[in-house]
N, C-alpha and C positions, 0 to 999 in steps of 0.2 A: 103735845110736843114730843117729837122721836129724839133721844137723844141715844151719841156713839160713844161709848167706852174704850178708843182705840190704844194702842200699843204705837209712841212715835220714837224716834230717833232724829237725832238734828244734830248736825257739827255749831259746836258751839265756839268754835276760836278762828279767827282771821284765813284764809286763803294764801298768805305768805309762807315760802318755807319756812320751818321753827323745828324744834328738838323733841316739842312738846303738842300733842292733838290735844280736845275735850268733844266728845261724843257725847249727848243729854242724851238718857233714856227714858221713857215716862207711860207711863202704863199700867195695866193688871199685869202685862207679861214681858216686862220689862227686867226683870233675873231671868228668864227660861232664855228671853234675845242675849242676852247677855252673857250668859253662858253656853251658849250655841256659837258666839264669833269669837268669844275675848278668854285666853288659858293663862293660867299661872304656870310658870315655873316653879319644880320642885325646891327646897328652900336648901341652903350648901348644907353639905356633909355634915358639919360642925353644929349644924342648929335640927338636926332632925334626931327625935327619940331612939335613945337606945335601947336593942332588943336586949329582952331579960328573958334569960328560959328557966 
Protein backbone atom coordinates (compact mmCIF):
# COMPACT_ATOMS: atom_id res chain seq x y z
CA UNK A 1 0.00 0.00 0.00
CA UNK A 2 1.52 3.57 -1.08
CA UNK A 3 0.81 5.91 1.42
CA UNK A 4 1.06 10.21 1.26
CA UNK A 5 2.46 12.08 4.18
CA UNK A 6 0.95 15.52 2.80
CA UNK A 7 1.15 19.00 4.35
CA UNK A 8 -2.96 20.40 4.17
CA UNK A 9 -4.54 23.45 4.98
CA UNK A 10 -8.42 23.78 5.41
CA UNK A 11 -10.62 26.78 6.53
CA UNK A 12 -12.12 25.57 9.46
CA UNK A 13 -14.91 28.21 10.30
CA UNK A 14 -18.14 29.07 8.46
CA UNK A 15 -18.25 31.21 4.97
CA UNK A 16 -20.11 34.13 6.73
CA UNK A 17 -18.49 37.45 7.57
CA UNK A 18 -17.10 37.16 11.24
CA UNK A 19 -14.20 39.12 13.12
CA UNK A 20 -12.65 36.05 13.56
CA UNK A 21 -11.08 33.04 10.61
CA UNK A 22 -9.63 29.34 11.77
CA UNK A 23 -7.10 27.98 9.24
CA UNK A 24 -6.31 23.91 10.25
CA UNK A 25 -2.79 23.16 9.42
CA UNK A 26 -1.76 19.56 9.51
CA UNK A 27 1.26 18.12 8.30
CA UNK A 28 5.27 17.45 8.58
CA UNK A 29 5.41 21.07 7.15
CA UNK A 30 2.78 22.53 8.68
CA UNK A 31 5.27 25.35 10.98
CA UNK A 32 7.56 26.04 7.73
CA UNK A 33 3.49 26.99 5.83
CA UNK A 34 2.81 28.64 8.69
CA UNK A 35 5.41 30.66 8.90
CA UNK A 36 5.74 31.50 5.28
CA UNK A 37 1.86 33.18 5.16
CA UNK A 38 1.17 34.11 8.89
CA UNK A 39 3.78 37.16 11.02
CA UNK A 40 3.58 38.36 14.30
CA UNK A 41 3.75 41.79 15.32
CA UNK A 42 6.52 43.04 17.22
CA UNK A 43 5.11 43.02 21.05
CA UNK A 44 4.50 47.16 22.34
CA UNK A 45 7.37 49.08 23.65
CA UNK A 46 6.51 48.40 27.35
CA UNK A 47 6.85 44.65 27.11
CA UNK A 48 10.08 44.28 24.97
CA UNK A 49 13.61 43.56 27.05
CA UNK A 50 15.71 46.31 28.04
CA UNK A 51 19.06 46.81 26.53
CA UNK A 52 21.76 46.59 29.36
CA UNK A 53 25.26 47.52 28.20
Amino acid sequence: MHTHIDTIAAIATATSPAAISIVRLSGPAAFTMADRVFTCPPPPISRRPHATA
